[in-house]
MIFI-800019 format. One record per residue (C-alpha): residue in three letters; x, z, y. Coordinates in steps of 0.02 Angstrom, whole numbers, padded with zeros to 5 digits, always signed. Example, Ala and Ser with C-alpha at 12.3 -4.5 7.8 and 13.67 -1.06 7.14 Angstrom:
# MIFI-800019
Ala+00615+00390-00225
Ser+00684+00357-00053
END
This chain:
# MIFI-800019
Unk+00210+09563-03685
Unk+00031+09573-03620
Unk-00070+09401-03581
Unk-00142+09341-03435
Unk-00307+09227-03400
Unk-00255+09115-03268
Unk-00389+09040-03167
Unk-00314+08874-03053
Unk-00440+08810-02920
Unk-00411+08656-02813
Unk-00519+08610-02668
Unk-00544+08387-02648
Unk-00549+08417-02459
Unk-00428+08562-02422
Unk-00554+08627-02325
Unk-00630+08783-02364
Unk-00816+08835-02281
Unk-00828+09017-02341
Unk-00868+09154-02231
Unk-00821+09351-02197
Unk-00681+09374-02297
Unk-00483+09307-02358
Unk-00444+09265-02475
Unk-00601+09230-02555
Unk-00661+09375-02655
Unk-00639+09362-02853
Unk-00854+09387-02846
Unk-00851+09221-02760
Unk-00761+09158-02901
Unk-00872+09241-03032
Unk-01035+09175-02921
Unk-00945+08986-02933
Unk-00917+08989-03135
Unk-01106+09058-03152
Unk-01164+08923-03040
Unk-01057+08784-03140
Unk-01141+08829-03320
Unk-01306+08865-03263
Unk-01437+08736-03305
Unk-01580+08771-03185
Unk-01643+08963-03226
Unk-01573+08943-03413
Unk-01358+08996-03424
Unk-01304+08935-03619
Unk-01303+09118-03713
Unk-01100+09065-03746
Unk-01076+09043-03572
Unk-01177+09198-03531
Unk-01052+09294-03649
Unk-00898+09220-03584
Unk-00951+09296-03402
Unk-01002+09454-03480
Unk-00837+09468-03559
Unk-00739+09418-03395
Unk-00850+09541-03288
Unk-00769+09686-03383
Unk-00585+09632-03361
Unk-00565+09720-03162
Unk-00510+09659-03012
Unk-00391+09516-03019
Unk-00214+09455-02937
Unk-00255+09314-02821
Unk-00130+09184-02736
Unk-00209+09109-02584
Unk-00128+08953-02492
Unk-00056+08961-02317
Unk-00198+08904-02202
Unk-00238+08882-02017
Unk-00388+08871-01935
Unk-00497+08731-01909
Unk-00602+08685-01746
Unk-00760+08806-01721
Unk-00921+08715-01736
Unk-01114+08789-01674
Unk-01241+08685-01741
Unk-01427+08734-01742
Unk-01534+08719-01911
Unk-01716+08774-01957
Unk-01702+08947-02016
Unk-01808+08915-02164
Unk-01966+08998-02092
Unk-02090+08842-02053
Unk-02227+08948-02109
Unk-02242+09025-01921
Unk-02289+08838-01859
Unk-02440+08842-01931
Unk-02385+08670-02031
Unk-02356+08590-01843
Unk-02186+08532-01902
Unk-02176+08475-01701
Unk-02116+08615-01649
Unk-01971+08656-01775
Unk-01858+08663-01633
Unk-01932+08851-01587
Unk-01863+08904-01775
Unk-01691+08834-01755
Unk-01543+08962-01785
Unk-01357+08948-01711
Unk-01248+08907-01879
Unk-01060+08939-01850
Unk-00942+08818-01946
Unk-00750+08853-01943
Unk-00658+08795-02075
Unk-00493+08871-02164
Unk-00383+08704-02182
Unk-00251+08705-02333
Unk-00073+08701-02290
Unk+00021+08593-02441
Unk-00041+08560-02614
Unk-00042+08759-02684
Unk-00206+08783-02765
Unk-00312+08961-02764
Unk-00246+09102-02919
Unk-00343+09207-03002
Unk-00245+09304-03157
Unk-00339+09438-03248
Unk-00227+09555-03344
Unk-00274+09560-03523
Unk-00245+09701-03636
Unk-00275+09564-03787
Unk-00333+09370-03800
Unk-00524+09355-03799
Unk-00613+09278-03960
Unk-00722+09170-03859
Unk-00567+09055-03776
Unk-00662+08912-03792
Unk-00809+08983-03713
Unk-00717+09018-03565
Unk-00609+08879-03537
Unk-00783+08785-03546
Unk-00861+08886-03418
Unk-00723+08844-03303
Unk-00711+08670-03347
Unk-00889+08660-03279
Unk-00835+08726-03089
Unk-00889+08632-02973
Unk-00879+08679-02809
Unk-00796+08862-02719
Unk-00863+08914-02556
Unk-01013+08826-02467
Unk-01100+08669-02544
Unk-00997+08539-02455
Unk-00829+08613-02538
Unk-00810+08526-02703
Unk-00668+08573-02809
Unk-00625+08583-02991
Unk-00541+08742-03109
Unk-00421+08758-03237
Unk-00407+08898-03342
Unk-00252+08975-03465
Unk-00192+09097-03533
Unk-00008+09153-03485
Unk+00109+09291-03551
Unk+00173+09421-03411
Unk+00354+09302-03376
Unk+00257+09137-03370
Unk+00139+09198-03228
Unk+00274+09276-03142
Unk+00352+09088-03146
Unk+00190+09021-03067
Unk+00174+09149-02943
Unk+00372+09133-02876
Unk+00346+08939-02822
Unk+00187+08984-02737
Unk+00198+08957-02566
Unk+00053+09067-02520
Unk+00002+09226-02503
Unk-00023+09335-02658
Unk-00144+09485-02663
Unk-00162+09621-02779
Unk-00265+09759-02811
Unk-00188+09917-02737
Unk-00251+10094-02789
Unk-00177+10196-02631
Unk-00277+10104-02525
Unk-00246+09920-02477
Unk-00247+09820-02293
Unk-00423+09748-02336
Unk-00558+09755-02482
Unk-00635+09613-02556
Unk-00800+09623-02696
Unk-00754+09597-02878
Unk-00876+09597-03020
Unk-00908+09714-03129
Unk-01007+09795-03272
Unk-01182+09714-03235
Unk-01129+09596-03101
Unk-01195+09439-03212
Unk-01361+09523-03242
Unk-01392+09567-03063
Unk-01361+09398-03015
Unk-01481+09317-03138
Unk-01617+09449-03069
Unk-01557+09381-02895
Unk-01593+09208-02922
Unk-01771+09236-03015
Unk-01831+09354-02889
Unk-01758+09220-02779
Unk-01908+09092-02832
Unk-02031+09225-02801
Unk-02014+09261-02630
Unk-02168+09206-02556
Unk-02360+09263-02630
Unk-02507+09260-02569
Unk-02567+09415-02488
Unk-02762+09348-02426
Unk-02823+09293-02274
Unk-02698+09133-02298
Unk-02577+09231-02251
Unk-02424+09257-02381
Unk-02296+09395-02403
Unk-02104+09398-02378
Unk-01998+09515-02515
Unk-01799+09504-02524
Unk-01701+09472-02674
Unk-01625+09611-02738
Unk-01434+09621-02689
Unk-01307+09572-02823
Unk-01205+09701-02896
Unk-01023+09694-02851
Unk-00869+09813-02838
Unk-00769+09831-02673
Unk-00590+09839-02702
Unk-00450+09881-02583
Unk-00304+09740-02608
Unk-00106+09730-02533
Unk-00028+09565-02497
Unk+00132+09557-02624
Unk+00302+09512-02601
Unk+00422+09473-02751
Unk+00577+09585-02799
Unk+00747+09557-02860
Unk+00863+09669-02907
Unk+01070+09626-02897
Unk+01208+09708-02932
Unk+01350+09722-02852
Unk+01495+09667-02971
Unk+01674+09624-02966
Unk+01751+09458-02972
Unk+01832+09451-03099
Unk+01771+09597-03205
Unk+01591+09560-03249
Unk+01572+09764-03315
Unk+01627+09842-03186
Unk+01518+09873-03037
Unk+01597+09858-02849
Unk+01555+10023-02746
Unk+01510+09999-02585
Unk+01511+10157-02462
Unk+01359+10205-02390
Unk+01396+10249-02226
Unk+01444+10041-02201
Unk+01268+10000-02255
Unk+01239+09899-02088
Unk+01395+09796-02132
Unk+01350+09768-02316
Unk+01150+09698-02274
Unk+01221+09593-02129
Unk+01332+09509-02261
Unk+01222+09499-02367
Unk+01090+09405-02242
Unk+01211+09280-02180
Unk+01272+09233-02355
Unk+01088+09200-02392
Unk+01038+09102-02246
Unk+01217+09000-02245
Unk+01173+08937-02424
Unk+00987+08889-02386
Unk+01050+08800-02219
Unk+01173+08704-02308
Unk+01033+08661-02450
Unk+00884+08624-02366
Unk+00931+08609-02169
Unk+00728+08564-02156
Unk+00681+08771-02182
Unk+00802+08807-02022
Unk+00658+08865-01931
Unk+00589+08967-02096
Unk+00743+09056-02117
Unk+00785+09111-01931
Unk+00594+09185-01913
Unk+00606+09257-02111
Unk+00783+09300-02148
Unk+00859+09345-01964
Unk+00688+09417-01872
Unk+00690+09276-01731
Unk+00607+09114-01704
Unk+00718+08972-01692
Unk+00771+08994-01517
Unk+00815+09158-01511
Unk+00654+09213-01392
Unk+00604+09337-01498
Unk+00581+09417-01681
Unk+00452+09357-01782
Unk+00319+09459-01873
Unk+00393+09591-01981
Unk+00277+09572-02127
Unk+00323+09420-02161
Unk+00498+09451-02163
Unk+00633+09466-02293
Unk+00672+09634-02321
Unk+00865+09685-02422
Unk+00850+09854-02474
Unk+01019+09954-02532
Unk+01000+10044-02658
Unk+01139+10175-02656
Unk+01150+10297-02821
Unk+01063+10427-02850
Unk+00959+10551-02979
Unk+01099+10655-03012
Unk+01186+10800-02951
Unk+01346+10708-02949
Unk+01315+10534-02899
Unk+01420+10496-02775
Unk+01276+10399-02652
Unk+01398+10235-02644
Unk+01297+10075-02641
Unk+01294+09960-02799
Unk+01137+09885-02807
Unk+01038+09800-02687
Unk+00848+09726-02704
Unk+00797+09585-02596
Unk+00611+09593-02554
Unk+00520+09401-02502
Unk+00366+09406-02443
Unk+00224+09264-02514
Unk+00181+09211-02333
Unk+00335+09233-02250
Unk+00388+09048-02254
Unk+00515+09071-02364
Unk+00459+09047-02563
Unk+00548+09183-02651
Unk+00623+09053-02804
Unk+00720+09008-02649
Unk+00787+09155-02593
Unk+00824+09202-02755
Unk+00924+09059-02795
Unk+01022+09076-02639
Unk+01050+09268-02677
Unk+01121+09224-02835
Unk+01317+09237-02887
Unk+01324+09241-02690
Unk+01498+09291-02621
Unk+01497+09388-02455
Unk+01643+09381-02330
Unk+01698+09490-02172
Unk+01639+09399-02035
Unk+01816+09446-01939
Unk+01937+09371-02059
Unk+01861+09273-02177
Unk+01913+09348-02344
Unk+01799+09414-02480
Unk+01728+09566-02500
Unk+01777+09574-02691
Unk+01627+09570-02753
Unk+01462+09452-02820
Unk+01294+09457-02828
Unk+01228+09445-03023
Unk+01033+09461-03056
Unk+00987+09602-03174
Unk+00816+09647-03251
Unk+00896+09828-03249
Unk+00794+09938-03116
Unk+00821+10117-03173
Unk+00912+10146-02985
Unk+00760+10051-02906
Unk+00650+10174-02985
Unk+00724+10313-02900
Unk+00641+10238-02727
Unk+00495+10209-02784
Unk+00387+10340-02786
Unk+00245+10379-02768
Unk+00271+10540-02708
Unk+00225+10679-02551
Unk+00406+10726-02503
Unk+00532+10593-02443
Unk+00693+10608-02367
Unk+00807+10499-02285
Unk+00975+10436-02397
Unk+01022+10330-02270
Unk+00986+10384-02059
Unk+00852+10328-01963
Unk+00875+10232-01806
Unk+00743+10310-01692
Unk+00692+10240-01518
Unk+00814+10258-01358
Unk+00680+10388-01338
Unk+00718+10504-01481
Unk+00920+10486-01412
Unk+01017+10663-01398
Unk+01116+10718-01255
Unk+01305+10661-01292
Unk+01444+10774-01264
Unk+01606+10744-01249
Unk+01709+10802-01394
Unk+01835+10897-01254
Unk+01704+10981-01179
Unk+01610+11033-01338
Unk+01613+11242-01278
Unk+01563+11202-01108
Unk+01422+11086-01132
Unk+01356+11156-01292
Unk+01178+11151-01313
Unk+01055+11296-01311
Unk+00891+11310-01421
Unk+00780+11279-01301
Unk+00888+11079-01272
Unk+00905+11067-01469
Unk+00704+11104-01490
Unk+00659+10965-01357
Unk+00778+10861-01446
Unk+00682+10879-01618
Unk+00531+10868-01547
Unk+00560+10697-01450
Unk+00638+10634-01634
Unk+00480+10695-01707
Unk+00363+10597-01621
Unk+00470+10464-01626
Unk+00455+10456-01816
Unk+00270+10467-01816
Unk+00293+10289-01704
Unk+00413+10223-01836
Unk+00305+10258-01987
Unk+00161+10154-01908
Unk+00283+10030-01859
Unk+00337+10004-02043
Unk+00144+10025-02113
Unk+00117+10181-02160
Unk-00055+10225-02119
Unk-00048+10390-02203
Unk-00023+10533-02058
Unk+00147+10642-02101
Unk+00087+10829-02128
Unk+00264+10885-02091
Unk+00409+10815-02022
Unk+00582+10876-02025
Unk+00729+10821-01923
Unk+00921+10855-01922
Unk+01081+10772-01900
Unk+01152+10838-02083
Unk+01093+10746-02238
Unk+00979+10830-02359
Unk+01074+10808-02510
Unk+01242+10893-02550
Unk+01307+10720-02566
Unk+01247+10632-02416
Unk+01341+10586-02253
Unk+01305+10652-02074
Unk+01209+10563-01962
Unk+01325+10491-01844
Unk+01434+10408-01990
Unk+01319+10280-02001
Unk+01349+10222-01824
Unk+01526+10150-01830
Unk+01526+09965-01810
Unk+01325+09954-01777
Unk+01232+09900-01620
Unk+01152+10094-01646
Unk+01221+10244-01542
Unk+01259+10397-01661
Unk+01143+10479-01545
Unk+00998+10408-01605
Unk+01023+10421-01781
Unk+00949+10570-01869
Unk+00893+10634-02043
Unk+00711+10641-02071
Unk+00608+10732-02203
Unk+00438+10682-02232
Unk+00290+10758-02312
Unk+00123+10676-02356
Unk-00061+10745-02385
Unk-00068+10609-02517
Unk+00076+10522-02632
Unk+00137+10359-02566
Unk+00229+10210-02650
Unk+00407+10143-02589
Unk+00537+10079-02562
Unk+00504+10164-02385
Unk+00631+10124-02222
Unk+00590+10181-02061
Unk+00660+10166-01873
Unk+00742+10013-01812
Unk+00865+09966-01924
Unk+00771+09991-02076
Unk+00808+09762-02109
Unk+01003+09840-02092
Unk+00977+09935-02234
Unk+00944+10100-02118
Unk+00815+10242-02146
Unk+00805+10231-02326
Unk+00721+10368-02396
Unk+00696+10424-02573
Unk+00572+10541-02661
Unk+00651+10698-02649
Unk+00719+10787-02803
Unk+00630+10949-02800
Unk+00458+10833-02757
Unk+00325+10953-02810
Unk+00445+11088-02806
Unk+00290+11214-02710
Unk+00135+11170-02751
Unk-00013+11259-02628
Unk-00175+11260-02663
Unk-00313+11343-02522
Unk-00415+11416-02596
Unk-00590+11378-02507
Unk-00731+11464-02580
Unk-00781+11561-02738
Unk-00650+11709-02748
Unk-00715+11853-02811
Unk-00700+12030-02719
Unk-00577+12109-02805
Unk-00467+12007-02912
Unk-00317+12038-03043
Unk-00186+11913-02981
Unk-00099+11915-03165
Unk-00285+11850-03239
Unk-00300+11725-03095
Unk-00126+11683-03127
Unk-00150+11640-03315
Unk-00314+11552-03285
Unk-00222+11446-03167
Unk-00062+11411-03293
Unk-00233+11363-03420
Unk-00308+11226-03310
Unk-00118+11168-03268
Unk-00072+11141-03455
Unk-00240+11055-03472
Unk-00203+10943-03344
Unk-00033+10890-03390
Unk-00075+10884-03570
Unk-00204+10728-03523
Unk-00072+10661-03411
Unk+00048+10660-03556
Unk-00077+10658-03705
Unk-00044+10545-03814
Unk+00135+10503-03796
Unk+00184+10716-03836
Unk+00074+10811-03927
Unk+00171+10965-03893
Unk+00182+11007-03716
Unk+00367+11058-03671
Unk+00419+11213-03640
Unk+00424+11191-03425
Unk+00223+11190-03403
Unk+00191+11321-03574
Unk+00342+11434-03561
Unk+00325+11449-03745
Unk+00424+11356-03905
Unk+00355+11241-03992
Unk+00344+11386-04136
Unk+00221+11447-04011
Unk+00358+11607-03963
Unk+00366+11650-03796
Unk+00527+11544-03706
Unk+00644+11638-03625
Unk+00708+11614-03469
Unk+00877+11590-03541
Unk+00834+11450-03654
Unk+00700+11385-03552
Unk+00660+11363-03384
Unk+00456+11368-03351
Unk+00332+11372-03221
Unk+00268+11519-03114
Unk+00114+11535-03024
Unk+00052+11663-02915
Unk-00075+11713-02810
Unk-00043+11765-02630
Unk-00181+11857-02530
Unk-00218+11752-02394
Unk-00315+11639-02503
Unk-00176+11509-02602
Unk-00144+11477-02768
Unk+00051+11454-02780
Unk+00158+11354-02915
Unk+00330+11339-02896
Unk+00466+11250-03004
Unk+00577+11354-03086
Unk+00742+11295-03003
Unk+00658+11351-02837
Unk+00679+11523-02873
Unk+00830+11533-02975
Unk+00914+11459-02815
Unk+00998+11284-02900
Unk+00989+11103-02909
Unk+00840+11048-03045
Unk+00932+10942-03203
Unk+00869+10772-03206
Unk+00755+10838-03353
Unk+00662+10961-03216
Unk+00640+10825-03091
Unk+00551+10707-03235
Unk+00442+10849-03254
Unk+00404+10896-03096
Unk+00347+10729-03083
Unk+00235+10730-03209
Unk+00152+10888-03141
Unk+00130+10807-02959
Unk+00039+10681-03051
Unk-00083+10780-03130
Unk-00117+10916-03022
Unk-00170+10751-02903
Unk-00361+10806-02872
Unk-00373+10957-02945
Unk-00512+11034-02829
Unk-00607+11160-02947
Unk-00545+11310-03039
Unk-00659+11412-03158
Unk-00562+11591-03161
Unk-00687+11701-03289
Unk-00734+11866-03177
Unk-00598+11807-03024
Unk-00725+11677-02986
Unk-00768+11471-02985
Unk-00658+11425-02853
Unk-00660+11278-02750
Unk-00472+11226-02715
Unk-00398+11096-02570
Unk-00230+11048-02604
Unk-00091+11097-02429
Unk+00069+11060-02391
Unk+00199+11213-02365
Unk+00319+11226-02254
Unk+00491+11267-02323
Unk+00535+11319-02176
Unk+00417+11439-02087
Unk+00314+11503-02239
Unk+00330+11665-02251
Unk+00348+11663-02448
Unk+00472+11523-02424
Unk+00575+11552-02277
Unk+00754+11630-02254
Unk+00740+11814-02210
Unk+00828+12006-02250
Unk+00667+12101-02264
Unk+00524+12066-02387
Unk+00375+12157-02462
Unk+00287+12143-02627
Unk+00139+12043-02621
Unk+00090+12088-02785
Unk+00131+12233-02867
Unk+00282+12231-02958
Unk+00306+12276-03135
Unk+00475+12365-03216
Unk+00556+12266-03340
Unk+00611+12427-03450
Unk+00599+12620-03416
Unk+00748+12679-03364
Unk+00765+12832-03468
Unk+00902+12947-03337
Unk+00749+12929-03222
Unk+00608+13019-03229
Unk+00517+12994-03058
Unk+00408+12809-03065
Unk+00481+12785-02882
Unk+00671+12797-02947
Unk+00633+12717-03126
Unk+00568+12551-02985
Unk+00711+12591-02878
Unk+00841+12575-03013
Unk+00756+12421-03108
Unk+00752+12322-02968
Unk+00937+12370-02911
Unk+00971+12275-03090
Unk+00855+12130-03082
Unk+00920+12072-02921
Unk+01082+12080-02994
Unk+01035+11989-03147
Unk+00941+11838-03034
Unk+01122+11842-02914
Unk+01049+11923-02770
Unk+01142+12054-02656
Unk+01104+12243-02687
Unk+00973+12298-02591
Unk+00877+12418-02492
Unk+00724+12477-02594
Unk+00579+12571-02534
Unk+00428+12614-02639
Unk+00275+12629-02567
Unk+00157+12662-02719
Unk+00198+12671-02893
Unk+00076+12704-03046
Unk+00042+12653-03239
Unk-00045+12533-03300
Unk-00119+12501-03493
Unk-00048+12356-03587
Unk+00075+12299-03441
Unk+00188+12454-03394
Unk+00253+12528-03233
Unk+00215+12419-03068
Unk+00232+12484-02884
Unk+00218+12419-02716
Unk+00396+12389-02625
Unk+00492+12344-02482
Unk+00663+12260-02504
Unk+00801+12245-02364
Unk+00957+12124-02396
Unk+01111+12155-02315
Unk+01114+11947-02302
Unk+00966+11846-02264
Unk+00891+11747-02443
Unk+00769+11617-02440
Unk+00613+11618-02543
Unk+00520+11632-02637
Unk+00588+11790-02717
Unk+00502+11817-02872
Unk+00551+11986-02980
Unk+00496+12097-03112
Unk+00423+12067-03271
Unk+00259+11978-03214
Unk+00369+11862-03119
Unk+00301+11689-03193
Unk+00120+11763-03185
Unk+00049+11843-03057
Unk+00184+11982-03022
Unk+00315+12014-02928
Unk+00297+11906-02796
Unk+00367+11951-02601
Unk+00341+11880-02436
Unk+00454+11908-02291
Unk+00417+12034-02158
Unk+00574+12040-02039
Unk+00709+11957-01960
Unk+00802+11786-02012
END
C-alpha cells in the first residue's frame, strides 16, 4: 500500500485573501512553506532539500472547504512608484491604484488538503515536517494560518477525505474543468532567483535618473484538475443467503434507483432531520420546496451496474455504485452509512424487495464502465428530449401508418442532435465524431428500447439506443438524456472498442508503394508500441499483435487469432481485430487486448516505412456503417491484389487457378459461393500468384472481407462497389 504526505492547513480567520484562482494552487502552497523557512535571503540547506525533494513529487490532491463570498472592497494604495514625485511625497494621491479586496469566507471547521502520492517515504521526514511546522501564513499577508504535515497510507487518507465536507480536486489527465500551477523540477530555484533579482530592481542609469527591470517569473507547471466525488460499490444480495446475489431485471432499472433513493433519504431523514434541506437538493434533484432541481453536479448520482463482459451475461442488475459528490451538501461517510445493509420496499404495497445492500471492495463489474475508451454504447436507453420523440402508431394500425425512410431519417436525425444536447448536459466537452441511433440494443443480450418505459414518467417514444464515438478516449461511468439519476442511458465501452483502427495518412507516401511492405512496417511500429505499453509485466508479446508463437513459428489462424493491417488507396492505414473479419463475438481475452492496443496506438502520429516513405499519420474514426471497406454490400473489388493460397493443379489458366481458390477460401471463412471475375492476374517472386478481382454475393456481407494468403498483411483486401 503506497504512502501519502498529507499537508493540513488551517486559516485563524477563515478568511482567505488570495486572488485568480480556487482552490488555491499547490504553487501557492509551495511559495508559503519557502516563505516559512526562509531567513531573510538565506533558506537552511535542509530546508532547501526538503522543497527540492517535494518539488519533484507532481501535482497534488487538494480538499478545499465550502466557502461563500465575502463583501467586495476598492481601496486605493500607492502603487509603489514615488520615484515619479520627484520626492514631493504631497502629491502621492496622483500614484494611488484601485486594490480589489473580496474575501473567500470558510464554511465550518474543514481545513485546506494537500496529499502527494508517494511511490516510497522520503529520508528527510524530519526535514519536512519542519518546513511545515514553520508555515505561517497562506494567501495574502493578513491571512495567518498554521500546517501540519503526515504521512498516511492509501485507506487512511481515503478516511480523511470521506468526512470532508468540501470540495476535493484532483489532477485529471483528459483534461480537467480548470488548471491551477504546481511546482516542479526547478520551481525552488526560480523562486530564489525571483526574490534576489527582486532587491535589484532599481540602478542607477545617470542623469539621477534610475532604471526599472522585472523579476524574472517563477517557474511553475499548469495542471488541468476535476472536482472528485467518492464511490461505493454494493451488491445486491439476498436476505437470507449472504452468497447468493439477487438479480434485478434491467428493463425495471427506473424502479430499482427510485428504491434505492428513497431508502437512502428515509434513513438520513430519520437520523439527522437537520440535512432535510441537503438531501432534497442532493439526493432527490429539488430544493426543499419543490420549485425546482438543484445543480446536477452536486448531486448524488446511483449508477446500476447491470452484468456484463461476456457473451452470455444475461445484462440483469446486481450491483449498483452510489456516486457523492464533495460539495454536494451531503458528506459521502453519510451516504454511505445510510446505503448500507439498506432494505428497499415497493412503494405500492409495502413488502420487500428480497434483497440488501452489502458494501464490497469487489469492482471487477464497475470496471466494465469505466473506460476510457472512443466507442460507447448504451446498456440501458436514453431518455432524449420531447424533441427527439417518434411518431406513435397505434399497434392496430401498424400497415397503414407505417413509416417511410424519409419519416424514419428525420426521426434519427432529431434524436441525433438531441444527444449532442444531452452529452453537454451531462459534461462531456469532447464533440461525438459519430453518433448512432436505433430503437434495438446493440448487444445480443440487450432489451428494446421501449421496455424500459413501463412504469416510468418517460414515453417509449423517446427512448432510443445510442452509439457514440469519440476523437479522443474518455473516462466513465457515462449516462446521458434525462433519466440518466434513474439509472437510464448507461453506456458501456463497447466490446469490439478498437475493433477498426484508421489512420489518414497525411503526408510522406511515396509514389508507388508495395502495400504488403507498408503493411509489415506498420505491424513493426504496432508491436513496438504495445510492447512499451506492456513491457515489463510480458516480455513476450502474445500471439494477437505478433501472429507468431512464442517459439517464434508463425501462429496459425486456427490456434491463434492475430492482427491484420492493410493499406487502402485513398490514403489510410487500416488495423482491424481479428474477430471483425471472421464475423463473431471477440472472447473476453480479445477484448483485454484490444484494449491494450487502443492504448498504445493513442498518439501514434509518425510512421517511418523504409522506401514507402516517413509518413505523417492523424488518427479517424470509421464509420461501420457507410465505409465502403466496412459496410454491408453483394459486390466488392480487390483493393489489393490478391494472392492464391495454393496452385490448383486441374487448372492451368492463372484466371481459373484465382477463380477456383477463392471459390474455396470463401468457403473456408463461411461465406456464400460467389461470383468471381478476374481482371488481371500475374506471378510474382517470393509471394506466388495474385490477381485483381471482382466478387458478387448472392446475399449481401458486411466488411471488411479480407482473403487470400496476404490477408493479415497487405493482401487481399476488398471494398464494396454495389448495392446493399
Amino acid at each position: 500500500m503506497s504512502q501519502n504526505f498529507v499537508l493540513t492547513i488551517r486559516l485563524h480567520d477563515r478568511r482567505y485573501h488570495g486572488v485568480t484562482e480556487w482552490p488555491p494552487a499547490p504553487a501557492r502552497v509551495f511559495q508559503a512553506l519557502l516563505a516559512g523557512v526562509a531567513r531573510g535571503k538565506t533558506v537552511p540547506a535542509r530546508a532547501r532539500d526538503a522543497l527540492a525533494w517535494l518539488e519533484q513529487q507532481g501535482a497534488p490532491r487538494i480538499a478545499a472547504p465550502r466557502t461563500h463570498r465575502g463583501q467586495r472592497v476598492e481601496t486605493f494604495v500607492p502603487n509603489n512608484d514615488t520615484d515619479s514625485l520627484g520626492g514631493d511625497m504631497r502629491r502621492i494621491g496622483d500614484i494611488r491604484t484601485k486594490k480589489v479586496i473580496h474575501p473567500h469566507l470558510l464554511d465550518g471547521d474543514d481545513p485546506f488538503i494537500y496529499a502527494w502520492s508517494l511511490e516510497q517515504t522520503p529520508e528527510s521526514v524530519g526535514d519536512l515536517v519542519q518546513a511545515v511546522d514553520h508555515l505561517y501564513q497562506f494567501g495574502r499577508g493578513i491571512d495567518p494560518g498554521w500546517g501540519v504535515a503526515e504521512f498516511l497510507d492509501d485507506d487512511a487518507l481515503e478516511e480523511r477525505l470521506s468526512r470532508h465536507r468540501g470540495t476535493l480536486h484532483h489532477p485529471s489527465h483528459e483534461g480537467g474543468t480548470h488548471a491551477l500551477a504546481c511546482p516542479t523540477t526547478g520551481s525552488l530555484s526560480s523562486l530564489l532567483r525571483r526574490y534576489a533579482a527582486g532587491s535589484e530592481r532599481l540602478r542607477a542609469a545617470g542623469g539621477g535618473k534610475q532604471l526599472f527591470t522585472q523579476p524574472p517569473k517563477p517557474r511553475f507547471v499548469q495542471v488541468s484538475y476535476d472536482t472528485m466525488s467518492s464511490r461505493r460499490v454494493y451488491e445486491l444480495q439476498q436476505i437470507g443467503r449472504e452468497t447468493y446475489f439477487q438479480a434485478w431485471p434491467i428493463t425495471r432499472v427506473v424502479a430499482l434507483v427510485e428504491r434505492v433513493r428513497d431508502g437512502i433519504a428515509a434513513r438520513l431523514r430519520a437520523a439527522v432531520p437537520e440535512l432535510g434541506s441537503a438531501i432534497e437538493y442532493s439526493l432527490i434533484g429539488r430544493k426543499a420546496d419543490g420549485a425546482d432541481q438543484g445543480r446536477v453536479e452536486r448531486r448524488v448520482r446511483i449508477v446500476p451496474l447491470p452484468s456484463i463482459g461476456h457473451a452470455y451475461a444475461d445484462r440483469a442488475i446486481r450491483r449498483v455504485a452510489v456516486e457523492t459528490p464533495y460539495d454536494g451538501g451531503l458528506m459521502p461517510c453519510d451516504v454511505h452509512w445510510a446505503s448500507s445493509s439498506l432494505e428497499t420496499t415497493d412503494p405500492l404495497t409495502g413488502e420487500f424487495d428480497g434483497f440488501v445492500l452489502v458494501p464490497t471492495t469487489e469492482e471487477k463489474m464497475l470496471r466494465h464502465y469505466l473506460g476510457g475508451a472512443r466507442l460507447w454504447r448504451t446498456v440501458t436507453a436514453a431518455a432524449l428530449p420531447e424533441a427527439a420523440k417518434r411518431r406513435r402508431i397505434e399497434p392496430a394500425r401498424q400497415r397503414q401508418e407505417a413509416k417511410g425512410a424519409v419519416e424514419r431519417g428525420a426521426e434519427e436525425e432529431r434524436a441525433i442532435a438531441a444527444v449532442r444536447t444531452a452529452l453537454r448536459h451531462s459534461g462531456v466537452t469532447q464533440r461525438a465524431a459519430r453518433i448512432a441511433v436505433q430503437r434495438e440494443p446493440f448487444e445480443a443480450k440487450g432489451s428494446r428500447a421501449e421496455s424500459f418505459a413501463a412504469g416510468t414518467r418517460f414515453a417509449k417514444e423517446r427512448l432510443w439506443h445510442v452509439e457514440l464515438e469519440f476523437s479522443e478516449p474518455i473516462d466513465g461511468p457515462l449516462l446521458l438524456g434525462n433519466g440518466r439519476f434513474l439509472g437510464l442511458g448507461l453506456l458501456a465501452p463497447a466490446a469490439p472498442s478498437g475493433a477498426a483502427l484508421c489512420f489518414m495518412i497525411e503526408k510522406g507516401l511515396a509514389d508507388h508503394v508495395d502495400p504488403v511492405d507498408l503493411a509489415r512496417a506498420l505491424r513493426r511500429a504496432v508491436m513496438a508500441r504495445v510492447h512499451g505499453e506492456l513491457r515489463p509485466s510480458m516480455k513476450v508479446l502474445p500471439p494477437f499483435f505478433s501472429g507468431h508463437r512464442e517459439d517464434g513459428a508463425a501462429a496459425r489462424a486456427e490456434e491463434s487469432a492475430h492482427l491484420a493491417f492493410q493499406l487502402d488507396f485513398s490514403g489510410r492505414l487500416l488495423v482491424f481485430a481479428p474477430h471483425l473479419f471472421e464475423r463473431r463475438e471477440p472472447s473476453p481475452e480479445e477484448t483485454r487486448h484490444l484494449a491494450v492496443l487502443d492504448r498504445a496506438l493513442d498518439g501514434l502520429v509518425e510512421l517511418r516505412a523504409g522506401r514507402s516513405g516517413r509518413l505523417l499519420l492523424r488518427r479517424t474514426p470509421i464509420n461501420m456503417e457507410t465505409d465502403p471497406v466496412l459496410r454491408v454490400s453483394c459486390d466488392w473489388v480487390s483493393e489489393t491484389p490478391y494472392v492464391v493460397n495454393r496452385h490448383q493443379k486441374r487448372a492451368r489458366d492463372p484466371h481459373d487457378v484465382i477463380k477456383l481458390d477463392l471459390v474455396e477460401e470463401c468457403r473456408r471463412r463461411g461465406l456464400p459461393a460467389p461470383s468471381v471475375t478476374v481482371d488481371s492476374a500475374r506471378g510474382v517472386a517470393g509471394r506466388g500468384l495474385e490477381g485483381s478481382v471482382r466478387l458478387q454475393f448472392p446475399t449481401a456481407i458486411r466488411g471488411p472481407l479480407l482473403l487470400g494468403r496476404t490477408r493479415y498483411l497487405g493482401g487481399g483486401l476488398f471494398v464494396a462497389s454495389g448495392r446493399d
